[in-house]
C-alpha positions as CSV (number, residue, x, y, z in Angstrom):
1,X,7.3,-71.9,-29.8
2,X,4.2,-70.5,-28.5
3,X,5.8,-70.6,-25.1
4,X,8.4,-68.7,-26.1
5,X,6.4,-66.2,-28.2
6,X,4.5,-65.4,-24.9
7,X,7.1,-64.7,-23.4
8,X,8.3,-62.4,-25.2
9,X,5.0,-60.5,-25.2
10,X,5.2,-60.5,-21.2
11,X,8.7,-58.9,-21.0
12,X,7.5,-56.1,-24.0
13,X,4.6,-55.4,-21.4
14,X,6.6,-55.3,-18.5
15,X,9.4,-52.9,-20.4
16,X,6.7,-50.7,-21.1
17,X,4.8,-50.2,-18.3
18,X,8.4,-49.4,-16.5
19,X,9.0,-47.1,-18.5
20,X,6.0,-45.6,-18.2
21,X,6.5,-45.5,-14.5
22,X,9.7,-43.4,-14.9
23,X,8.7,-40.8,-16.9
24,X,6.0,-40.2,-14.9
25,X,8.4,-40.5,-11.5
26,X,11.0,-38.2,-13.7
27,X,7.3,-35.6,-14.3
28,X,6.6,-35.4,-11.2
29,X,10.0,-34.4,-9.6
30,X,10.5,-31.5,-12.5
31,X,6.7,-29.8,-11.4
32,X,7.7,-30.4,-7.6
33,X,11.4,-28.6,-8.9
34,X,9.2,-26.2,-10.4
35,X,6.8,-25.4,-7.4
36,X,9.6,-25.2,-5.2
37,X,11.3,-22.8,-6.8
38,X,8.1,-20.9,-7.8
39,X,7.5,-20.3,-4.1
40,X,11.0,-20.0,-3.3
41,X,10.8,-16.7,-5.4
42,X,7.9,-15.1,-3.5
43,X,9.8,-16.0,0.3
44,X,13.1,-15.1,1.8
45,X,15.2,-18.3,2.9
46,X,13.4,-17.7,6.8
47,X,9.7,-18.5,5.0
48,X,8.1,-15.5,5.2
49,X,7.3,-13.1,1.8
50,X,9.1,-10.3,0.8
51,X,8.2,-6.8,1.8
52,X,8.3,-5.7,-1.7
53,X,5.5,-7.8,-2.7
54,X,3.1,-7.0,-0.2
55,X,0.6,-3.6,-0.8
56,X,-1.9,-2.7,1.5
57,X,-3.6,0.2,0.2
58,X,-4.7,2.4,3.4
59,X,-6.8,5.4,4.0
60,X,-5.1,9.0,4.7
61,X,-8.0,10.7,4.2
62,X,-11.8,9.9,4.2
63,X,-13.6,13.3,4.9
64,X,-15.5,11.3,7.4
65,X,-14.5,13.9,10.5
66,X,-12.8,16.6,8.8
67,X,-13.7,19.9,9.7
68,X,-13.2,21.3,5.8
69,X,-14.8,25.4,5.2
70,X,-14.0,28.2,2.9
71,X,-10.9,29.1,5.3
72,X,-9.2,25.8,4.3
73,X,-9.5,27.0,0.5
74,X,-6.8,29.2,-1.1
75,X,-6.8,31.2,-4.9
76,X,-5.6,35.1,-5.9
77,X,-8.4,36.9,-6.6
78,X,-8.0,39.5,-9.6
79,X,-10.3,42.0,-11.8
80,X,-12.5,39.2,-12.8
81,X,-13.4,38.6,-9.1
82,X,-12.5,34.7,-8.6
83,X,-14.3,33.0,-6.7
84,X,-14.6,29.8,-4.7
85,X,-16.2,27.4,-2.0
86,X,-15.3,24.2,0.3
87,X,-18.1,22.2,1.8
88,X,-18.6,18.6,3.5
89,X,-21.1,16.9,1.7
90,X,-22.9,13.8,2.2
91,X,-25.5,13.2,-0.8
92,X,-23.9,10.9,-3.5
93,X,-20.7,9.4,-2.0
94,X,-18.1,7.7,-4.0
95,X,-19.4,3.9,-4.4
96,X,-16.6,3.1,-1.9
97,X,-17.3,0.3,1.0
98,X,-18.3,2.9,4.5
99,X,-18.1,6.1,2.5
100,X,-20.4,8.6,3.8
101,X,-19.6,12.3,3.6
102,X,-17.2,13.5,0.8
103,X,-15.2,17.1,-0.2
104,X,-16.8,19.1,-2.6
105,X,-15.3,22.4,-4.2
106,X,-17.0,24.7,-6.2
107,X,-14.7,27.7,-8.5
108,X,-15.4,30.5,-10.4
109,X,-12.6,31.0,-12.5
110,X,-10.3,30.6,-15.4
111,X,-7.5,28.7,-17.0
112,X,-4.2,30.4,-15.6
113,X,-6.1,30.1,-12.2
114,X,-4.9,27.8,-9.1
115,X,-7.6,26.8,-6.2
116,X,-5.4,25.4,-3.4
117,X,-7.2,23.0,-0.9
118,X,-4.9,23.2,2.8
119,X,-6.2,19.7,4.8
120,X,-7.4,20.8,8.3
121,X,-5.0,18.1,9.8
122,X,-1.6,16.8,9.1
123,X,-1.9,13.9,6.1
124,X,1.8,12.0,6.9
125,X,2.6,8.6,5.4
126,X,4.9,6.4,7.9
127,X,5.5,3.3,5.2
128,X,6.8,3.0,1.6
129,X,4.4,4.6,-0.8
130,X,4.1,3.2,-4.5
131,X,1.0,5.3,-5.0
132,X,-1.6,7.3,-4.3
133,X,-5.4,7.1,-4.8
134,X,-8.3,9.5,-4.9
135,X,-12.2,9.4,-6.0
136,X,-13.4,12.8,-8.1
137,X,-16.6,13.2,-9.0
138,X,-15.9,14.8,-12.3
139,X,-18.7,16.8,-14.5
140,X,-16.5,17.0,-18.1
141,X,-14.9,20.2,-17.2
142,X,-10.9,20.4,-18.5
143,X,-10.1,21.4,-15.2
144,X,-6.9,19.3,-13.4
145,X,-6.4,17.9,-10.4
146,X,-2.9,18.1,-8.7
147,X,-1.6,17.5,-5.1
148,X,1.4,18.9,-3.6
149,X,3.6,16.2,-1.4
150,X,6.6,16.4,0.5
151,X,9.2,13.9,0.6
152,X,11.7,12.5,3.8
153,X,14.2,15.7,2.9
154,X,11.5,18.4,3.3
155,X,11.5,18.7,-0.6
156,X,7.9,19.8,-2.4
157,X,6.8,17.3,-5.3
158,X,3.7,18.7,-7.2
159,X,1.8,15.0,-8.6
160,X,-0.7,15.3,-11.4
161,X,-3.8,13.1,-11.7
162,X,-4.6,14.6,-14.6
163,X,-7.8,16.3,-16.7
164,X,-11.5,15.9,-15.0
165,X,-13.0,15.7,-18.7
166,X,-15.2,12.6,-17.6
167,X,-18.6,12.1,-16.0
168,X,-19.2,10.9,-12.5
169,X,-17.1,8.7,-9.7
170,X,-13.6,7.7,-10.9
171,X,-11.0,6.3,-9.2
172,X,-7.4,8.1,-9.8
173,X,-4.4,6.7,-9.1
174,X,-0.7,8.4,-9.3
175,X,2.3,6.2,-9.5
176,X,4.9,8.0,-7.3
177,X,8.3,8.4,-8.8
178,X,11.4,7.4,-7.4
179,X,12.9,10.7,-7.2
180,X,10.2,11.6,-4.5
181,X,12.4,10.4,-1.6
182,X,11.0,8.4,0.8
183,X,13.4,6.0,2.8
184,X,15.1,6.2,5.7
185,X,18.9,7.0,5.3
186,X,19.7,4.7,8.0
187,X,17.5,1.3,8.6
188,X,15.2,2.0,11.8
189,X,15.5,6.0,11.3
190,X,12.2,6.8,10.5
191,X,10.7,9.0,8.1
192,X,7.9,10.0,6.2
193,X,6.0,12.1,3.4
194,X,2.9,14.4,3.7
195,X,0.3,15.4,1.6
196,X,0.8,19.1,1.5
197,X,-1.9,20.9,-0.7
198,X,-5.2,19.4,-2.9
199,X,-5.3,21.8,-6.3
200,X,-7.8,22.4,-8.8
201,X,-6.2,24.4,-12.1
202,X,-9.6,25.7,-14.0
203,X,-8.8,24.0,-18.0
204,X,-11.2,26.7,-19.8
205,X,-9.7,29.0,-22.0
206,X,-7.7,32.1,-21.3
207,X,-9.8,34.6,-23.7
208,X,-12.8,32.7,-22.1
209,X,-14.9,34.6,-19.3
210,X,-14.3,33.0,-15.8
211,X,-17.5,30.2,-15.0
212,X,-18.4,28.3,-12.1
213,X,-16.7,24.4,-12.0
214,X,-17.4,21.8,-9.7
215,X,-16.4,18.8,-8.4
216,X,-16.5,16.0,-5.7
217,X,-13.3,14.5,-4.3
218,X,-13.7,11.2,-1.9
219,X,-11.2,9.0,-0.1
220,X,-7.9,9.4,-0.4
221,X,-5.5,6.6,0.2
222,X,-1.7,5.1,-0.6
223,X,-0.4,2.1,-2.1
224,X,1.7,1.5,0.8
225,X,4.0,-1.7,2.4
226,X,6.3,-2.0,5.5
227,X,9.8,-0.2,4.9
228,X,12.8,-2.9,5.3
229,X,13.8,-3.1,8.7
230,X,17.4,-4.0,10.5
231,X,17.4,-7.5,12.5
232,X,21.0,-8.0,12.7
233,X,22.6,-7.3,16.4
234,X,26.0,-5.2,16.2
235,X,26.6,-6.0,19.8
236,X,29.4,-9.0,19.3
């Protein structure tokens, strides 16, 4: 009796631990299931990642070596005698990594007034742009802060970072929309967008006497990635 009672104990045990065994064989084949088609996502069936998810985000302009003066700013002077200066300044730099010499713009003027900064040198983007990046140094006025960028068809978008009510560096960013054109009609035909015009809209008050603004603007750069590229051969 006891013999058989053992027994009986020993094939319970053994029962167990094989089950055991299989659910942990059946665990282990659902996470590597899992990781495999977790990384499958993130690759193309050669291996390598998509082109969609990979953002570098690049400099286009870092004030470093441009020659900015007053005859790169633009505004319509009127009866209350606007006024406004560029200069290249190198004091308090945006707390970026190798920043040393940043844009700064001083106004006299108004709400209903437009300060146009023209870069000395052409700003073109070669790659796909998602966004685009800039450091103000802002001193709570309700100015805003605008660029003007031209697409792949020659077409003018005007992108607004918005008011510069806040104190000190901040970093703006501007999602580009995807009515801004920007890829090549044909795979391999390149093309490319440029940053046009930097403008400064005074935010004070219309009935308000014109008053001197200023701010700090420091390296500009894109959200940017490789555009998709054609590797089939038509000669067959």
């Amino acid at each position: 009796m006891k013999y058989k009672i053992l027994s009986a104990l020993c094939i319970s045990l053994l029962m167990v631990t094989a089950s055991a065994q299989d659910k942990d064989k059946k665990e282990e084949k659902k996470e590597s299931k899992e990781t495999k088609k977790s990384e499958a996502i993130d690759k193309e069936p050669s291996g390598k990642k998509t082109p969609g998810n990979v953002y570098a985000e690049i400099l286009i302009e870092d004030f470093e070596n441009s020659n900015y003066t007053d005859s790169n700013l633009h505004f319509i002077e009127v009866k209350e005698n606007q006024k406004g200066s560029l200069k290249i300044r190198d004091e308090f730099p945006a707390p970026t990594m190798g920043s040393k010499k940043y844009l700064g713009l001083k106004v006299y003027g108004r709400s209903g007034d437009s300060f146009t900064i023209t870069p000395p040198k052409d700003i073109i983007i070669d790659k796909l742009c998602k966004s685009i990046n800039v450091w103000v140094y802002g001193k709570n006025f309700t100015g805003t802060l605008s660029m003007l960028i031209e697409d792949s068809e020659k077409n003018a978008h005007k992108i607004l970072f918005g008011k510069l009510n806040f104190l000190g560096w901040n970093k703006l960013t501007y999602k580009l929309p995807e009515k801004l054109v920007q890829e090549d009609e044909f795979l391999n035909q390149k093309k490319s967008i440029k940053l046009l015009k930097i403008i400064y809209e005074p935010g004070n008050s219309r009935n308000e006497m014109p008053k001197w603004q200023t701010l700090y603007i420091d390296d500009i750069s894109a959200s940017v990635r490789e555009k998709y590229s054609d590797r089939q051969n038509d000669d067959w």
